[in-house]
N, C-alpha and C positions, 0 to 999 in steps of 0.2 A: 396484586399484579406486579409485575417486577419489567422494566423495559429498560432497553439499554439504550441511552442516550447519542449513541452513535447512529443506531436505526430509525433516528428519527428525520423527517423528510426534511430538507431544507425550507426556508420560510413558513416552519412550520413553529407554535407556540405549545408548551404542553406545561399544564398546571399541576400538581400535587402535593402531598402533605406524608410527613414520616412515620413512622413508631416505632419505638426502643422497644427488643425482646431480649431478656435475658431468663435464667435460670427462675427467678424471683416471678416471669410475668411480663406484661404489657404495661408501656405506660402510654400517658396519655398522647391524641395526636398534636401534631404541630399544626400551626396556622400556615394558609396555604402559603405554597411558592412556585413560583413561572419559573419557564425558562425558555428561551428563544434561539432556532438553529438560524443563525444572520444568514442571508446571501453572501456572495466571492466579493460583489462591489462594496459589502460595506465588514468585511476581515480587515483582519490588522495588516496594515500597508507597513510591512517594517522596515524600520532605518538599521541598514547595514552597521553601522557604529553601534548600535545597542547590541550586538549579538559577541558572545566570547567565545570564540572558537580555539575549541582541543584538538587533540590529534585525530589524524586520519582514523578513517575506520574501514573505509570501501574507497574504488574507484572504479572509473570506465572510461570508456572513449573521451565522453565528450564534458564531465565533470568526477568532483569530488566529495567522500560525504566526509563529513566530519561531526567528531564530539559536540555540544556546542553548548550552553545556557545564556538561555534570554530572560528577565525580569525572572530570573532566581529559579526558571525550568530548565531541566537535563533536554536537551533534542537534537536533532539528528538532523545538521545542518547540509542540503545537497548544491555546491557551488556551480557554478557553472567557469570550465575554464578558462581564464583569463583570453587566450589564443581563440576562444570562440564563441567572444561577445561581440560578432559584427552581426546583423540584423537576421539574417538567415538562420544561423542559430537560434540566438536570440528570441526569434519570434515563436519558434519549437519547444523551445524554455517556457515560454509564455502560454503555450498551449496546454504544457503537460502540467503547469499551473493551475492554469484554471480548470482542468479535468479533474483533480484531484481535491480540489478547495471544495467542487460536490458534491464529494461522495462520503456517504454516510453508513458504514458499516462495523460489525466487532471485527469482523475478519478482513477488514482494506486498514491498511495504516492508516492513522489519523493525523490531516492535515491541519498544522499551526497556524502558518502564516509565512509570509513571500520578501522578500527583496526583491523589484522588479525591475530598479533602476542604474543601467549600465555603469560602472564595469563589474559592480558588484551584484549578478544576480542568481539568487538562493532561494531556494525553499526550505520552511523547518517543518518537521512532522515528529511524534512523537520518539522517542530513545527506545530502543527495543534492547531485549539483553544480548541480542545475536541474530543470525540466522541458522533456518534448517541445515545449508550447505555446512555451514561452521560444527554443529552438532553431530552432523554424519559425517563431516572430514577435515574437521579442525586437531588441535592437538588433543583434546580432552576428547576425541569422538566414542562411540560408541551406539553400539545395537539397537536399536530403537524395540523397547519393550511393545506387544499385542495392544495392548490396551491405550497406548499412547501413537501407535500408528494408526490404529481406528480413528482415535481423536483428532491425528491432525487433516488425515483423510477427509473427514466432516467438516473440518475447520475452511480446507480450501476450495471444499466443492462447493458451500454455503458462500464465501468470496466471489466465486465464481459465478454462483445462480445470480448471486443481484447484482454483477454488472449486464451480465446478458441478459438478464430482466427488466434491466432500463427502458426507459426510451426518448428519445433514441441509444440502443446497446450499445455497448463499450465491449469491443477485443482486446484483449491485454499482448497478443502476441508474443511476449517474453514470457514464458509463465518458466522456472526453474527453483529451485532449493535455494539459488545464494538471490532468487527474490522477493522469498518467503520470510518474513521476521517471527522471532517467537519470543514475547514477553515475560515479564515475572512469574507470570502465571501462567504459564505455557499454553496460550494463545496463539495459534498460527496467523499471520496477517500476509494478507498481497500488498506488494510495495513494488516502485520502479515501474511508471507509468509513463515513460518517456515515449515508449515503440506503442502505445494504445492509441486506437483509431477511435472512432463513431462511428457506428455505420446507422446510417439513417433510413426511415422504413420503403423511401423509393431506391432504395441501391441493395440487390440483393449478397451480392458479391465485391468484393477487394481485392485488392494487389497490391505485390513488393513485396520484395526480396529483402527479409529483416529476421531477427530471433536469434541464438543462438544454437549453432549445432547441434544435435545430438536430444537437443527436448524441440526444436521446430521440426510441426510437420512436413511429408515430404511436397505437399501441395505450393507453400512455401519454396522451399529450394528451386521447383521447378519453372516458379514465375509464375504458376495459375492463378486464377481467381481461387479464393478461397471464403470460405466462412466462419461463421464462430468456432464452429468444429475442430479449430486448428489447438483451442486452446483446450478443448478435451483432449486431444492429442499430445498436447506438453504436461495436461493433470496427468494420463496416463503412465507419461516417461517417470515424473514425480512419484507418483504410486510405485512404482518400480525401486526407486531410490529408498523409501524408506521402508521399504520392506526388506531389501536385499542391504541395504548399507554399501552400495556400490553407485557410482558416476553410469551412465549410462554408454554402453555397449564399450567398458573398460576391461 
């Protein structure tokens, strides 16, 4: 059986043991070995001075990502900007933290570990080669092959299923191409869980006015309550993009 270590639930232990195949055969197995997915409160608390941060790579409103390696890892350091480490921030920083430190999937970006203490406060997750936006309209873009628009298609609706599977679910409300990473191994991941809510199983509906143009639904723009629905509504804009290789209604 083969399980990938990200699907594995938090606080959860899972034992096993390997075997070499080659050309030649099977060798024999290995003696067992654990492994342990930690909870948020016992991750690594990291000291901003351990992190060496490279060039820009992204940005947004409210931070910056940057190149980075920590104890000799490539990752993808998300700062928060200087200008909005007074606690209101701050504490939104904190949140989208620790939303992210649980989630355990091949297709959510995989969370490292945090700086959580003012003025320097960062998240690291792992280094992706890029993202979809960059592939569909970077300089190197080009046409996304059948067989590989199926694939990412699967990739983000699977991202999808298991936050709204949660519970209590998670909305991502941003869902777009430049918040999709795609790795070595052309992997689609969701990333950028800043504008993600909860919604808990007494509240059927939410509000606020967030997302980006053009992939938020229109339930969104107009202030309504809304539902998960909304982020089928931005998979859908995404579905558009990589089939057309066009920005949405450009």
């Amino acid at each position: 059986m083969v399980c990938d270590v990200n699907d594995l639930p938090v606080r959860c232990r899972a034992s096993f043991r390997v075997q070499a195949h080659n050309e030649m055969g099977r060798g024999p197995w290995s003696d067992v070995a654990s492994i342990e997915v930690v909870p948020y409160e016992t991750m690594h608390n990291i000291d901003f001075s351990d992190i060496s941060l490279g060039e820009a790579i992204g940005e947004g409103a409210f931070s910056v990502v940057h190149k980075g390696v920590w104890e000799g890892m490539d990752v993808a350091v998300k700062r928060l900007k200087v200008q909005y480490v007074e606690e209101q921030y701050a504490e939104e920083f904190r949140k989208e933290v620790e939303l992210l430190s649980h989630l355990r999937h091949r297709n959510i970006v995989r969370y490292i570990g945090a700086s959580l203490m003012a003025p320097d406060l960062c998240v690291l997750t792992e280094l992706a080669d890029g993202s979809l936006s960059d592939m569909l309209y970077g300089a190197n873009k080009a046409k996304l092959r059948p067989h590989r628009v199926l694939a990412f298609a699967k990739h983000i609706a699977k991202g999808m299923k298991y936050l709204h599977n949660l519970r209590p679910m998670i909305i991502h409300r941003d869902l777009k191409s430049s918040n999709l990473l795609v790795d070595a191994n052309m992997v689609c991941k969701i990333s950028d869980f800043g504008l993600s809510r909860i919604k808990n199983e007494s509240v059927t509906k939410i509000s606020g006015m967030l997302g980006t143009p053009g992939w938020s639904a229109p339930e969104i723009y107009k202030q309504d309550k809304y539902t998960e629905k909304v982020d089928m509504y931005s998979y859908g804009v995404v579905l558009s993009e990589i089939v057309t290789g066009e920005k949405p209604y450009s």
